[in-house]
N, CA, C, O and CB atoms as a CASP TS submission, in Angstrom:
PFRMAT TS
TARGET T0000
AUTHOR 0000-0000-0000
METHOD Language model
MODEL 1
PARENT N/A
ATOM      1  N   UNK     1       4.390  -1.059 -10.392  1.00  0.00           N
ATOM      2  CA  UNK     1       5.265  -0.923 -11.541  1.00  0.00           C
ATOM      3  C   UNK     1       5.502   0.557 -11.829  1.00  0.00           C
ATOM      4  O   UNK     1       4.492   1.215 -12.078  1.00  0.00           O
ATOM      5  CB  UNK     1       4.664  -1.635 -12.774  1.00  0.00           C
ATOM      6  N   UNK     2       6.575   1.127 -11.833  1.00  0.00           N
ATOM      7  CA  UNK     2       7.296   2.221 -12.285  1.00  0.00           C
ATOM      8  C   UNK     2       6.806   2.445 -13.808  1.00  0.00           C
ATOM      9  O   UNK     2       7.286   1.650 -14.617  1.00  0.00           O
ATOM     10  CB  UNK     2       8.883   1.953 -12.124  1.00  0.00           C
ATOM     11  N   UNK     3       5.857   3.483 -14.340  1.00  0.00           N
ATOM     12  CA  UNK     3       5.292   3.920 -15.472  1.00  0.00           C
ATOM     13  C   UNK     3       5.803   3.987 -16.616  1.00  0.00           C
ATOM     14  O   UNK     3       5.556   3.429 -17.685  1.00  0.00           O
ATOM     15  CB  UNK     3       4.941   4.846 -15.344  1.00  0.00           C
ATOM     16  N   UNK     4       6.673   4.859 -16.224  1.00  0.00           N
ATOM     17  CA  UNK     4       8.328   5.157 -17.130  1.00  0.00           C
ATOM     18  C   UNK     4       9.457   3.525 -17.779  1.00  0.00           C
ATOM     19  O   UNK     4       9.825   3.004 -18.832  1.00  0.00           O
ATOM     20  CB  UNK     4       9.632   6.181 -15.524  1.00  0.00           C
ATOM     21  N   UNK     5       9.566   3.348 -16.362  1.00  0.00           N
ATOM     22  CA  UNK     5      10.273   2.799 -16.676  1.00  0.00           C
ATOM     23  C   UNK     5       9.830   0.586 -17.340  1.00  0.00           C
ATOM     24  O   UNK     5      10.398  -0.160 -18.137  1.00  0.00           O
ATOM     25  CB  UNK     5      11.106   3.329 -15.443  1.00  0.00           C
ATOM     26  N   UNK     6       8.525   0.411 -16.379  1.00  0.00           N
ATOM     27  CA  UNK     6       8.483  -0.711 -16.549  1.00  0.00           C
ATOM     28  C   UNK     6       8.105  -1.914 -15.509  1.00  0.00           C
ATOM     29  O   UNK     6       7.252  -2.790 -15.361  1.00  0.00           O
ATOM     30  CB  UNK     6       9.464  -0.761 -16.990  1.00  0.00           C
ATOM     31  N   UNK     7       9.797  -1.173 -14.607  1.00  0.00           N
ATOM     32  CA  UNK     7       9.979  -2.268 -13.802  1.00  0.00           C
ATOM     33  C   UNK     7       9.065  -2.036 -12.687  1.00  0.00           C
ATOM     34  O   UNK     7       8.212  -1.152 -12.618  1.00  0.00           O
ATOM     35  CB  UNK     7      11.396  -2.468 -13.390  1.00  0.00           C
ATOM     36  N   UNK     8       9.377  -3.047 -11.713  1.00  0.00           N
ATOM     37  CA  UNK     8       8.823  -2.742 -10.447  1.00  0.00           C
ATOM     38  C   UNK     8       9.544  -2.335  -8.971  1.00  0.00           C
ATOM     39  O   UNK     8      10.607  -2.682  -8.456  1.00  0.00           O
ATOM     40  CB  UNK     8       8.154  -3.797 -10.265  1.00  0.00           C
ATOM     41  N   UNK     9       8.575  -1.531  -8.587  1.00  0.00           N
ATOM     42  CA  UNK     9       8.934  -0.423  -7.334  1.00  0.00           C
ATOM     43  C   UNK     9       9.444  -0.958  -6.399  1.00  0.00           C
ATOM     44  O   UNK     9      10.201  -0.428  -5.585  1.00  0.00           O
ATOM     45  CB  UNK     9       7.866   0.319  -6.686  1.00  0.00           C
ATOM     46  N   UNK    10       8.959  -2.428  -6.431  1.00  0.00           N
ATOM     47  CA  UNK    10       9.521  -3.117  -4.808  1.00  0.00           C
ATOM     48  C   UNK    10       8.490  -2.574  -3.890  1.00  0.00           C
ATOM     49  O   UNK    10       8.938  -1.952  -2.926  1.00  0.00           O
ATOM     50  CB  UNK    10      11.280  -2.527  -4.147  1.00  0.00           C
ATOM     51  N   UNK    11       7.444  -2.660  -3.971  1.00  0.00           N
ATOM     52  CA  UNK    11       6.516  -2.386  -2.846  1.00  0.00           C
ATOM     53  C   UNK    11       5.018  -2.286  -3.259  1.00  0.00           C
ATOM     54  O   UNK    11       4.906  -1.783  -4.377  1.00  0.00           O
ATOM     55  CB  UNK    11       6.930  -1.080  -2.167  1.00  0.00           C
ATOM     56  N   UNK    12       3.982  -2.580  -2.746  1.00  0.00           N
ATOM     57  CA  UNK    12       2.929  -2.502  -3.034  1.00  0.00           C
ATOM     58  C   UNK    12       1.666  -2.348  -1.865  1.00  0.00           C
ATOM     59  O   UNK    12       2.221  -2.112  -0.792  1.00  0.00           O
ATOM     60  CB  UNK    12       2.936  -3.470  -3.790  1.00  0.00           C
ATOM     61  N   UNK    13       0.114  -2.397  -1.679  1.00  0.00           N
ATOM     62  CA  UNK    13      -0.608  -1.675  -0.574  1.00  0.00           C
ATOM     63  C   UNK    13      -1.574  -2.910  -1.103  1.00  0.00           C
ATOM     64  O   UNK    13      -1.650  -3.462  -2.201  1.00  0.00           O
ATOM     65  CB  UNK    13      -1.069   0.248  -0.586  1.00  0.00           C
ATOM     66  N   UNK    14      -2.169  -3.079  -0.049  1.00  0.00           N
ATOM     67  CA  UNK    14      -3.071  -4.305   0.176  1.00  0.00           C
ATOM     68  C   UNK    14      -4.259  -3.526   1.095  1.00  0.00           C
ATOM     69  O   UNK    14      -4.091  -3.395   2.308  1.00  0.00           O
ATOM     70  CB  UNK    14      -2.182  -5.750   1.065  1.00  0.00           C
ATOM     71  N   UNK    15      -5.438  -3.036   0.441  1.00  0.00           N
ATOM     72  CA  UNK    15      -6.794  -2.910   1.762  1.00  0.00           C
ATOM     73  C   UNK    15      -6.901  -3.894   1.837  1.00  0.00           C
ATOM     74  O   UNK    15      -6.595  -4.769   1.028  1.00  0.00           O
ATOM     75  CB  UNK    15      -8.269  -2.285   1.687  1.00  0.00           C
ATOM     76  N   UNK    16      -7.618  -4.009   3.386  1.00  0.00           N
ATOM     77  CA  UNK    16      -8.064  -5.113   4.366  1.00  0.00           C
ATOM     78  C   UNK    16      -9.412  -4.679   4.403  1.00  0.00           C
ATOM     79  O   UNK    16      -9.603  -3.469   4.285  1.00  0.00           O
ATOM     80  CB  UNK    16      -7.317  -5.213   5.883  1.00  0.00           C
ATOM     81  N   UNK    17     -10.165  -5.263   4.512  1.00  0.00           N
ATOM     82  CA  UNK    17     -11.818  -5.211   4.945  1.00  0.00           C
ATOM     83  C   UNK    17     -11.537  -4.655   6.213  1.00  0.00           C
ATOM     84  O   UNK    17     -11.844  -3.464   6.162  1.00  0.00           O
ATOM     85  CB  UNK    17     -12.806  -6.774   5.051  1.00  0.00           C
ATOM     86  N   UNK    18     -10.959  -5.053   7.676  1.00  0.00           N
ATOM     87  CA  UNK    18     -11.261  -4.630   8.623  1.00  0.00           C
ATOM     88  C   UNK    18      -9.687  -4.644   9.470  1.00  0.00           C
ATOM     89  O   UNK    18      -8.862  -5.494   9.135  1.00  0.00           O
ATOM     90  CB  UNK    18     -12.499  -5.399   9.087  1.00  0.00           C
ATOM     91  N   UNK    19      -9.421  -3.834  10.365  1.00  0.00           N
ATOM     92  CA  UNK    19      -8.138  -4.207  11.129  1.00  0.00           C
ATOM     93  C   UNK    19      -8.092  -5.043  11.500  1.00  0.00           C
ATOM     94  O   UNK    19      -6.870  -5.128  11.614  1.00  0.00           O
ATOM     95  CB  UNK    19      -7.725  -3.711  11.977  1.00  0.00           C
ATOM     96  N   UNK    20      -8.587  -6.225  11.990  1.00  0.00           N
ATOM     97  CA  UNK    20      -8.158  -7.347  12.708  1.00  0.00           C
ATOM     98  C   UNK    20      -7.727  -8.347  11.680  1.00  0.00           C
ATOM     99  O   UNK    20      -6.960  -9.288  11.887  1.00  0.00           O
ATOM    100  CB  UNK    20      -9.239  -7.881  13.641  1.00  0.00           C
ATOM    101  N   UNK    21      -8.292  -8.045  10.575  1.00  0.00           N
ATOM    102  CA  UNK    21      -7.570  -9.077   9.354  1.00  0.00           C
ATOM    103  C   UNK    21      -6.422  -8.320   9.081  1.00  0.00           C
ATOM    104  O   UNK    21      -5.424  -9.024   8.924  1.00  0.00           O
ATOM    105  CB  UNK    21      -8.483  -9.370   7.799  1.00  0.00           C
ATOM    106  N   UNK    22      -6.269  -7.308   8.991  1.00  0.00           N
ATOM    107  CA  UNK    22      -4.926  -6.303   8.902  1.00  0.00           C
ATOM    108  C   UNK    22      -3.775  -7.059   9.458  1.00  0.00           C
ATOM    109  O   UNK    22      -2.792  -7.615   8.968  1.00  0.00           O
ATOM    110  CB  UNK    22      -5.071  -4.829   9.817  1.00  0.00           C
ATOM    111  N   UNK    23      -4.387  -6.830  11.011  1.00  0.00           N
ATOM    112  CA  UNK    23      -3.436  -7.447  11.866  1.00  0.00           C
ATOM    113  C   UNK    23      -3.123  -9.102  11.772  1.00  0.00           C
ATOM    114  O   UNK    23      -1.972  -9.522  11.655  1.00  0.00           O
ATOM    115  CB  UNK    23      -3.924  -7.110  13.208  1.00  0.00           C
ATOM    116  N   UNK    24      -3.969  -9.738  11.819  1.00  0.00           N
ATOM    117  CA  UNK    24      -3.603 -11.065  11.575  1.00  0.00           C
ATOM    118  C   UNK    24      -2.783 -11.169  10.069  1.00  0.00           C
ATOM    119  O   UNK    24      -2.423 -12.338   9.930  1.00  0.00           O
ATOM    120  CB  UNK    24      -4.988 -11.968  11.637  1.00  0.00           C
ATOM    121  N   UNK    25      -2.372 -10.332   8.905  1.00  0.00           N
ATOM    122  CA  UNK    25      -2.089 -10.557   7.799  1.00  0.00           C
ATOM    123  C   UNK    25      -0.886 -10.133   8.359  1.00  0.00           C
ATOM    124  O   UNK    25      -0.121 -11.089   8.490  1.00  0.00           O
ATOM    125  CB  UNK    25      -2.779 -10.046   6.640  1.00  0.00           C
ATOM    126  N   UNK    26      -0.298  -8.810   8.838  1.00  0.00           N
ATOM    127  CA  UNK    26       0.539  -8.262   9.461  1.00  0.00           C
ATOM    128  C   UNK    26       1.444  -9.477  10.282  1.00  0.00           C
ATOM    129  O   UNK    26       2.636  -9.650  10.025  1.00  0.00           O
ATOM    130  CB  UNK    26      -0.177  -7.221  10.252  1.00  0.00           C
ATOM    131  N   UNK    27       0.899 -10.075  11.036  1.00  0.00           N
ATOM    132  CA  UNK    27       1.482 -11.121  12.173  1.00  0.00           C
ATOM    133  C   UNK    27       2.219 -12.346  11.459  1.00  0.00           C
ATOM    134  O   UNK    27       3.383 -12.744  11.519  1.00  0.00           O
ATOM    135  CB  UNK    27       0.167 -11.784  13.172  1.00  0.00           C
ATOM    136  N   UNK    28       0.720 -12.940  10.526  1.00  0.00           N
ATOM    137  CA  UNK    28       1.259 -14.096   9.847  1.00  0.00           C
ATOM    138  C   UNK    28       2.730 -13.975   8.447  1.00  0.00           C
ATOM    139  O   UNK    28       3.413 -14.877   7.962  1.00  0.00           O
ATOM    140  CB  UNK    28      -0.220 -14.676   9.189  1.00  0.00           C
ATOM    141  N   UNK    29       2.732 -12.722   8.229  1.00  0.00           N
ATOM    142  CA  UNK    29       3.719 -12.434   7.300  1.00  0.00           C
ATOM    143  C   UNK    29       4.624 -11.939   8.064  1.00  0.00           C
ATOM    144  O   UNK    29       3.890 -11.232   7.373  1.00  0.00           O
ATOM    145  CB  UNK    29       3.394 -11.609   6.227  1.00  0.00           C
ATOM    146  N   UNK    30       5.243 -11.636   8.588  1.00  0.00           N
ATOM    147  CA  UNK    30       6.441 -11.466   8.988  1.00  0.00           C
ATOM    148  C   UNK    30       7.614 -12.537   9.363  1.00  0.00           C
ATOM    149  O   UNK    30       7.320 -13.693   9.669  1.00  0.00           O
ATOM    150  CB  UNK    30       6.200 -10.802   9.878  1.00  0.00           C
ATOM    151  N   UNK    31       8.928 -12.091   9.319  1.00  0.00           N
ATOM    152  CA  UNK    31       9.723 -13.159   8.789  1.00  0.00           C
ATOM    153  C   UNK    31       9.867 -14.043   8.204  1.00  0.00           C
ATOM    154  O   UNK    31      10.533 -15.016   8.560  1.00  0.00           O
ATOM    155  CB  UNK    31      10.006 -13.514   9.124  1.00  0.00           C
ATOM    156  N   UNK    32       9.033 -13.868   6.735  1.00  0.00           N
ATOM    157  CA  UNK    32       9.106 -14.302   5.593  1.00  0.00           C
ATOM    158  C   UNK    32      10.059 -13.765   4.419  1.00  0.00           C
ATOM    159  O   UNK    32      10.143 -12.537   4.375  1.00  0.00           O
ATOM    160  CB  UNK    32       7.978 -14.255   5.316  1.00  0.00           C
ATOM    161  N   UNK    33      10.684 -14.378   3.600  1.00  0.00           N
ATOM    162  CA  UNK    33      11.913 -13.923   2.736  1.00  0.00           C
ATOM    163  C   UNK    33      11.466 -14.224   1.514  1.00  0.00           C
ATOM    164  O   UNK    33      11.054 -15.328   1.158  1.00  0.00           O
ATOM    165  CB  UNK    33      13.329 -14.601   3.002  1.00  0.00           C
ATOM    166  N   UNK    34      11.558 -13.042   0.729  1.00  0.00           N
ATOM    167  CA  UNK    34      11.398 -13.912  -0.894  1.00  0.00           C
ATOM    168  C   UNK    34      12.730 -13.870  -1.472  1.00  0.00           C
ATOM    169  O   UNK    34      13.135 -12.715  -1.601  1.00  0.00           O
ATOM    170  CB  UNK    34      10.255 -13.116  -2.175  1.00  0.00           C
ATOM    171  N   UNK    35      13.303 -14.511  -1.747  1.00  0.00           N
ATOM    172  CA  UNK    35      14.560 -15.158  -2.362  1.00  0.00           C
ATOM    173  C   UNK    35      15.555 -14.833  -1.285  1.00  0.00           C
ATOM    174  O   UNK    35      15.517 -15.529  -0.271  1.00  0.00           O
ATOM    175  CB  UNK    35      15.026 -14.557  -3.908  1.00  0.00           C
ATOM    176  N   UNK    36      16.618 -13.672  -1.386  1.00  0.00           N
ATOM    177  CA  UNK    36      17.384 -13.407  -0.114  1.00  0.00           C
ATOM    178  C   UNK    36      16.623 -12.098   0.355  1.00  0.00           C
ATOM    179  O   UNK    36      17.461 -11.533   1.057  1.00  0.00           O
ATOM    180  CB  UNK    36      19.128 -13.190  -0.348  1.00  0.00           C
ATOM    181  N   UNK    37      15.401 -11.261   0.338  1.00  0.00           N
ATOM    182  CA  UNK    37      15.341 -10.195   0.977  1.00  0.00           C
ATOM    183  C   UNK    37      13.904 -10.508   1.521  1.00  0.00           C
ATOM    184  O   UNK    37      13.119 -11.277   0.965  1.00  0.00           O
ATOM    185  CB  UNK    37      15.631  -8.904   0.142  1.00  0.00           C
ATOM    186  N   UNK    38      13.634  -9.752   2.787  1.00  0.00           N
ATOM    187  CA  UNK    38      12.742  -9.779   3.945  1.00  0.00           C
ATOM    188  C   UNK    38      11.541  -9.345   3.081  1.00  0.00           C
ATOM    189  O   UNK    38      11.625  -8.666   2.057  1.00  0.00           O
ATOM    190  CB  UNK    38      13.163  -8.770   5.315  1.00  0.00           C
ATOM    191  N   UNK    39      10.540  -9.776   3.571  1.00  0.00           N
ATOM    192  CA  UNK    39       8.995  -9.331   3.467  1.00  0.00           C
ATOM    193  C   UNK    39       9.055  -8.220   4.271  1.00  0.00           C
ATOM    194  O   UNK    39       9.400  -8.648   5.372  1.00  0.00           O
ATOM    195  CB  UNK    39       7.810 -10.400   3.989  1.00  0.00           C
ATOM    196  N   UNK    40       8.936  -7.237   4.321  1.00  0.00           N
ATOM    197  CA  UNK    40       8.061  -6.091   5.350  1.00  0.00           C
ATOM    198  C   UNK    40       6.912  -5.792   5.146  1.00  0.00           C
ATOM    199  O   UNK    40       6.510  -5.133   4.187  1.00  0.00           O
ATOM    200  CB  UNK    40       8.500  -4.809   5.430  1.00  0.00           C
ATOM    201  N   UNK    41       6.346  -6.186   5.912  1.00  0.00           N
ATOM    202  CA  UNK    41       4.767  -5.968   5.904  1.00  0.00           C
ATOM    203  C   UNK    41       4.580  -5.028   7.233  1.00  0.00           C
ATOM    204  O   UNK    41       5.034  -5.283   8.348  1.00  0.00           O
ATOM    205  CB  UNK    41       3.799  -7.576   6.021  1.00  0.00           C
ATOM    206  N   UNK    42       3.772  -3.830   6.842  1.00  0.00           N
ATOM    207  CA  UNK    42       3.372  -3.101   8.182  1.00  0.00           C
ATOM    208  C   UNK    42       2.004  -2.300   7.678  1.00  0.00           C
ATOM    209  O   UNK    42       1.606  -2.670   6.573  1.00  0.00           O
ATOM    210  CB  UNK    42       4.725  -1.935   8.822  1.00  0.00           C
ATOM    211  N   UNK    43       1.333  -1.400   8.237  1.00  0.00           N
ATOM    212  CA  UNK    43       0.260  -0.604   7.978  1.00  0.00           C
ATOM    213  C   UNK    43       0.976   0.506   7.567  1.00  0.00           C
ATOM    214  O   UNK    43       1.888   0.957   8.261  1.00  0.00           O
ATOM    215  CB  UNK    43      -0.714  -0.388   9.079  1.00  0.00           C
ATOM    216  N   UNK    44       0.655   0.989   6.512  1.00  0.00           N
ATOM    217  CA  UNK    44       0.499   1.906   6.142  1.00  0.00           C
ATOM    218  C   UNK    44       0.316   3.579   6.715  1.00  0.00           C
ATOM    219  O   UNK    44      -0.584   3.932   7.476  1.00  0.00           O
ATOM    220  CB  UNK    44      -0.158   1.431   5.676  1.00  0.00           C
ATOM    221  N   UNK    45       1.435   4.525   6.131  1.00  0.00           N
ATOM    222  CA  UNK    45       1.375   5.068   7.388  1.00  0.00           C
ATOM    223  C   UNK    45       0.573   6.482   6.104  1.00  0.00           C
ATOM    224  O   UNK    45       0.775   6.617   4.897  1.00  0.00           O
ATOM    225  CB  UNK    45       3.215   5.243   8.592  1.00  0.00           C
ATOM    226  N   UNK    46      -0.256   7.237   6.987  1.00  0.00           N
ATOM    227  CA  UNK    46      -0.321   8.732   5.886  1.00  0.00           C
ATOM    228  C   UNK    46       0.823   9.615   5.945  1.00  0.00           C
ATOM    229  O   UNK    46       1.515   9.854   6.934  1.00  0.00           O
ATOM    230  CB  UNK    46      -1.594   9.835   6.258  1.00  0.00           C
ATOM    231  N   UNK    47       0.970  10.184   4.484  1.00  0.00           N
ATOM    232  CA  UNK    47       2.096  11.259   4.325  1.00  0.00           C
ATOM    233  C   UNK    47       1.805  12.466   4.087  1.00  0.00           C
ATOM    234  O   UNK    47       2.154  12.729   2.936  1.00  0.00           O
ATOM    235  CB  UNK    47       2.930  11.033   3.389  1.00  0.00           C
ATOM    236  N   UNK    48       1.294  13.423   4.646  1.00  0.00           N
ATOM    237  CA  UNK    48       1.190  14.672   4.691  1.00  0.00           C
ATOM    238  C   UNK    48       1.482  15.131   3.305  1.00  0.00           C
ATOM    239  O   UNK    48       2.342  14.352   2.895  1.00  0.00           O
ATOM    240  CB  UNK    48       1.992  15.209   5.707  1.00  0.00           C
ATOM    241  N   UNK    49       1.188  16.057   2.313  1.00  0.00           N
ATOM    242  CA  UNK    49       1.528  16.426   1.307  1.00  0.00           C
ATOM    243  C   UNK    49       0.798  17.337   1.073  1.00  0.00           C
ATOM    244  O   UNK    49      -0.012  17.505   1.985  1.00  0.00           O
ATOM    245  CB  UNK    49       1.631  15.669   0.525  1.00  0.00           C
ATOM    246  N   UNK    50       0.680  18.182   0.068  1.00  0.00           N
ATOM    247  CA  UNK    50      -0.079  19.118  -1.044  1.00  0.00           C
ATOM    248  C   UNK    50      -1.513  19.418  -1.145  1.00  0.00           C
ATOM    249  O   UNK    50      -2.242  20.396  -0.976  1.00  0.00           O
ATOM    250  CB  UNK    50       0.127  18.602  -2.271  1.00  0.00           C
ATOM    251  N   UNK    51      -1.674  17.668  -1.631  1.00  0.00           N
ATOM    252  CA  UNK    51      -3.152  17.496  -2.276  1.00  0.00           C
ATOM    253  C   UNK    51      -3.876  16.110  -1.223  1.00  0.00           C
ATOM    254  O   UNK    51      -4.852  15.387  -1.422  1.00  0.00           O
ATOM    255  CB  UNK    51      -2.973  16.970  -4.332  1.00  0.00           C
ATOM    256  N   UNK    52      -2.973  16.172  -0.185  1.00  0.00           N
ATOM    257  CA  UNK    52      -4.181  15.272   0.874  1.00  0.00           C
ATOM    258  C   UNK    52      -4.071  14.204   0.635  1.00  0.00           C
ATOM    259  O   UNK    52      -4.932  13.386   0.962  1.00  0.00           O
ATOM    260  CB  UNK    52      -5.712  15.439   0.795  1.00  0.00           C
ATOM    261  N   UNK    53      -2.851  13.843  -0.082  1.00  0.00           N
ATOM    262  CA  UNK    53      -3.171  12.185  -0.535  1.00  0.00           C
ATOM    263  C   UNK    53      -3.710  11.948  -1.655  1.00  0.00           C
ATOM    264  O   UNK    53      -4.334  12.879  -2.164  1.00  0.00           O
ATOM    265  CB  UNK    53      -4.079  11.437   0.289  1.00  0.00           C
ATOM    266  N   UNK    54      -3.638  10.603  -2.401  1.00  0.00           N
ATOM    267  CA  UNK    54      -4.071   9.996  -3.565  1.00  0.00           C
ATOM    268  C   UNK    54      -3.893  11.503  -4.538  1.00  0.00           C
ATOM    269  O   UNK    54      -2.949  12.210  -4.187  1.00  0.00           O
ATOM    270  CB  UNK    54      -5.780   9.203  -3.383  1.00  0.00           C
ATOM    271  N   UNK    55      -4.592  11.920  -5.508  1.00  0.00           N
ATOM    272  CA  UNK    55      -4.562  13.009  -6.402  1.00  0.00           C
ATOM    273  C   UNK    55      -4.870  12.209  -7.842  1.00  0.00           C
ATOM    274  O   UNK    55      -5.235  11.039  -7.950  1.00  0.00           O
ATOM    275  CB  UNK    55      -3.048  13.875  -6.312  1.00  0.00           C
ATOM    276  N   UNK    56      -4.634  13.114  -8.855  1.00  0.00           N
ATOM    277  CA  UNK    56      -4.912  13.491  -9.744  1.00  0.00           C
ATOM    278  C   UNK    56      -3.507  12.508 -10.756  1.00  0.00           C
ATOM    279  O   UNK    56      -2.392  12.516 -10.235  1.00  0.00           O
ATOM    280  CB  UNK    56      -5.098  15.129  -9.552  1.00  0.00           C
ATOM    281  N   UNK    57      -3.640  11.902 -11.834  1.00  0.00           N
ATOM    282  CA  UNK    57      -2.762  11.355 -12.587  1.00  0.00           C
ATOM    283  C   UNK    57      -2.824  11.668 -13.621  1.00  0.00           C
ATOM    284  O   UNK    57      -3.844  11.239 -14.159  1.00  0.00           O
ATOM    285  CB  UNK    57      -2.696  10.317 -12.596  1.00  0.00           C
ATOM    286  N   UNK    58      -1.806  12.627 -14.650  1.00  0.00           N
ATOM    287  CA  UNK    58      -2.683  12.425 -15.815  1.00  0.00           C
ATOM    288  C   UNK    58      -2.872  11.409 -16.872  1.00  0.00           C
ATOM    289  O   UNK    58      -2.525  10.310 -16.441  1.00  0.00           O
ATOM    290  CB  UNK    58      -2.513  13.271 -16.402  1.00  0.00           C
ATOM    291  N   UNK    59      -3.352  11.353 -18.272  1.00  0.00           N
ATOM    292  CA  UNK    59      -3.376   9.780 -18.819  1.00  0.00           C
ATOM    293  C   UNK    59      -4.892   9.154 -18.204  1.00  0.00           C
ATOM    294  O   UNK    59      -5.473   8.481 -19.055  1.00  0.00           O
ATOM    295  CB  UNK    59      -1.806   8.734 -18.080  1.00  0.00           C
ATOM    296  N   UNK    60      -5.457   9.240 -17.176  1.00  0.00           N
ATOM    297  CA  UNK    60      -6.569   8.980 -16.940  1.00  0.00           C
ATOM    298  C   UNK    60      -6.622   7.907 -15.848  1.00  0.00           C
ATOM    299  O   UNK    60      -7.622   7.272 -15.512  1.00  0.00           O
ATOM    300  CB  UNK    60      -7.154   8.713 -18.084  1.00  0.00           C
ATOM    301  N   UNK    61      -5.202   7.792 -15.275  1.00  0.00           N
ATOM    302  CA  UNK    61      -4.774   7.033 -14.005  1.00  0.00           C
ATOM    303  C   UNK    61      -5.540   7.488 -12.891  1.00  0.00           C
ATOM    304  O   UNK    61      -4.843   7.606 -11.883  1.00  0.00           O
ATOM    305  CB  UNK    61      -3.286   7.200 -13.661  1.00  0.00           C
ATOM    306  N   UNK    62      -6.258   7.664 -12.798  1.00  0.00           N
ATOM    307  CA  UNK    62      -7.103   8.529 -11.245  1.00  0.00           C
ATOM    308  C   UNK    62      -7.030   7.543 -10.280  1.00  0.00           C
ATOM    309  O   UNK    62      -7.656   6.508 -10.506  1.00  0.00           O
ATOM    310  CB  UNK    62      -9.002   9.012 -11.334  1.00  0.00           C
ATOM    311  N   UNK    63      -6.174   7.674  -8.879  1.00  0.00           N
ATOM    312  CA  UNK    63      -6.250   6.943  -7.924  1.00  0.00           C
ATOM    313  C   UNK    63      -6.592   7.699  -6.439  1.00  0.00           C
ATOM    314  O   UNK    63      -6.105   8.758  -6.044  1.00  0.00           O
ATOM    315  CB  UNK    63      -5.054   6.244  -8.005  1.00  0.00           C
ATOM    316  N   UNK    64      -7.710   6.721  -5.640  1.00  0.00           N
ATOM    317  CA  UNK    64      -7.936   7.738  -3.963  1.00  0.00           C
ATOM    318  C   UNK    64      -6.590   7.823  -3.559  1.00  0.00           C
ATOM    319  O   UNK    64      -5.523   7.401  -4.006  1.00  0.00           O
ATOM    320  CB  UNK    64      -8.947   6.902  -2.420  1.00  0.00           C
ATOM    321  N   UNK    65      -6.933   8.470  -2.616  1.00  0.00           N
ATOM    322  CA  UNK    65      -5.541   7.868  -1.503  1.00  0.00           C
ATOM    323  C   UNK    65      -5.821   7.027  -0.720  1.00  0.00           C
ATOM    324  O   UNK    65      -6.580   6.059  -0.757  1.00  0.00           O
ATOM    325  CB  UNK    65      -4.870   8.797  -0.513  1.00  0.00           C
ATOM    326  N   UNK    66      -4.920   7.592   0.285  1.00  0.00           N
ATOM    327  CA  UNK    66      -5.009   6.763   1.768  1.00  0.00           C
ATOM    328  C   UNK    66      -6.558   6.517   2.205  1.00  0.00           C
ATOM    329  O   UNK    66      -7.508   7.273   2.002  1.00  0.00           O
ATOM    330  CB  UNK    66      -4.223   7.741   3.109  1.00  0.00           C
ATOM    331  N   UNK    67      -6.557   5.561   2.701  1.00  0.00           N
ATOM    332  CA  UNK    67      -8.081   5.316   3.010  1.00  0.00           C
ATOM    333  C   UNK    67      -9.400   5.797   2.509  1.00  0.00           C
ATOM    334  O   UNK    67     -10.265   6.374   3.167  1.00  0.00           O
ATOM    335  CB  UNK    67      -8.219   5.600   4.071  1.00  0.00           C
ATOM    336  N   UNK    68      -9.430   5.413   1.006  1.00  0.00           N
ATOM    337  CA  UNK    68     -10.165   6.359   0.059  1.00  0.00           C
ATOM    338  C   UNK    68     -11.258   5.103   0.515  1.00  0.00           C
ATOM    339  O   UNK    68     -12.315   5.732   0.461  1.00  0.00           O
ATOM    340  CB  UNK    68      -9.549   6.778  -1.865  1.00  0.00           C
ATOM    341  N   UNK    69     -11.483   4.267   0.764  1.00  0.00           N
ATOM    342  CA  UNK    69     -12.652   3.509   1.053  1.00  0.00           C
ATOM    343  C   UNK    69     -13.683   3.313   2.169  1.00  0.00           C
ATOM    344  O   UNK    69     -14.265   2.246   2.365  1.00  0.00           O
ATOM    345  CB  UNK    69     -12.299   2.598   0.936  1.00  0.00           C
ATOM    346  N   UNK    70     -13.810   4.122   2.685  1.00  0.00           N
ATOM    347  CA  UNK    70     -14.367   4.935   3.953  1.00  0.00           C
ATOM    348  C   UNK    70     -13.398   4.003   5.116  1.00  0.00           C
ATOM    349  O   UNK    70     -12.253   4.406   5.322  1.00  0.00           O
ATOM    350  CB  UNK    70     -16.446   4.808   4.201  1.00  0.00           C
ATOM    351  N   UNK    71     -13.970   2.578   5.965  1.00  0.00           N
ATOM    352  CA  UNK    71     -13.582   2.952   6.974  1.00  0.00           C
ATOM    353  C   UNK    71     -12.279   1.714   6.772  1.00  0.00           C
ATOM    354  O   UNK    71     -11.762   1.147   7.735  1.00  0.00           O
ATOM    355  CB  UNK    71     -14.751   3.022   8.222  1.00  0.00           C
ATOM    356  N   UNK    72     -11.997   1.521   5.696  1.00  0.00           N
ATOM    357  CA  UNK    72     -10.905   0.255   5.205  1.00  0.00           C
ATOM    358  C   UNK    72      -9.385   0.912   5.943  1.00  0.00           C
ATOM    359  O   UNK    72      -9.330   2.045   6.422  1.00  0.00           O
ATOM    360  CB  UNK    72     -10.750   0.085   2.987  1.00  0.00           C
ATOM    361  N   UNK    73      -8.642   0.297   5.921  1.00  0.00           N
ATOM    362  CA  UNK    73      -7.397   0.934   6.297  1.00  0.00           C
ATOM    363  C   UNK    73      -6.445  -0.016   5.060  1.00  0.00           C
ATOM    364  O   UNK    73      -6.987  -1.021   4.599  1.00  0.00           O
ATOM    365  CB  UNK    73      -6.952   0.704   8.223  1.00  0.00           C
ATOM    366  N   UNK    74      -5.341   0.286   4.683  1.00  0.00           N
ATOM    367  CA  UNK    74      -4.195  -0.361   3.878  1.00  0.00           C
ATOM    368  C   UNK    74      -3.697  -1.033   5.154  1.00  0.00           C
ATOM    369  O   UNK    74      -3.816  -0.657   6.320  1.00  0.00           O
ATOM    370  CB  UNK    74      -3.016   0.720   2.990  1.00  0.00           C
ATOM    371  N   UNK    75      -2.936  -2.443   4.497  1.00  0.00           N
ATOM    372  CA  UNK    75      -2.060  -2.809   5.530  1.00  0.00           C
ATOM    373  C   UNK    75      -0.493  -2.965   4.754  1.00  0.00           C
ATOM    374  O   UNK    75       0.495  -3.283   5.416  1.00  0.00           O
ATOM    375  CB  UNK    75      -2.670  -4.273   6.283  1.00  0.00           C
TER
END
């Protein structure tokens, strides 16, 4: 959900315990539609930035980043 505004972003991050559930979540969701638009489901990719990922929120939002859970990956 967009802070500001309310609504929602259209996208969201799911950790997996381990890649192979990744992948099987990855496999079994695809070409799935919610109303007229596609599911995309893929792994998560890192984005190079500033502060390394995840950071600082203020308000008291504190979130890791990317693979803030040692060896978890997002899918």
């Amino acid at each position: 959900m967009d802070r500001d505004t309310g609504k929602s972003k259209g996208f969201g991050f799911v950790e997996m315990q381990n890649a192979e559930e990744g992948r099987d979540a990855i496999e079994n969701l695809k070409d799935i539609s919610l109303g007229k638009k596609p599911l995309v489901v893929k792994e998560a990719e890192e984005k190079p930035g500033p502060s390394g990922g995840g950071g600082f929120r203020p308000g008291g939002q504190n979130r890791g980043g990317f693979n803030s859970g040692g060896n978890r990956r997002g899918y």
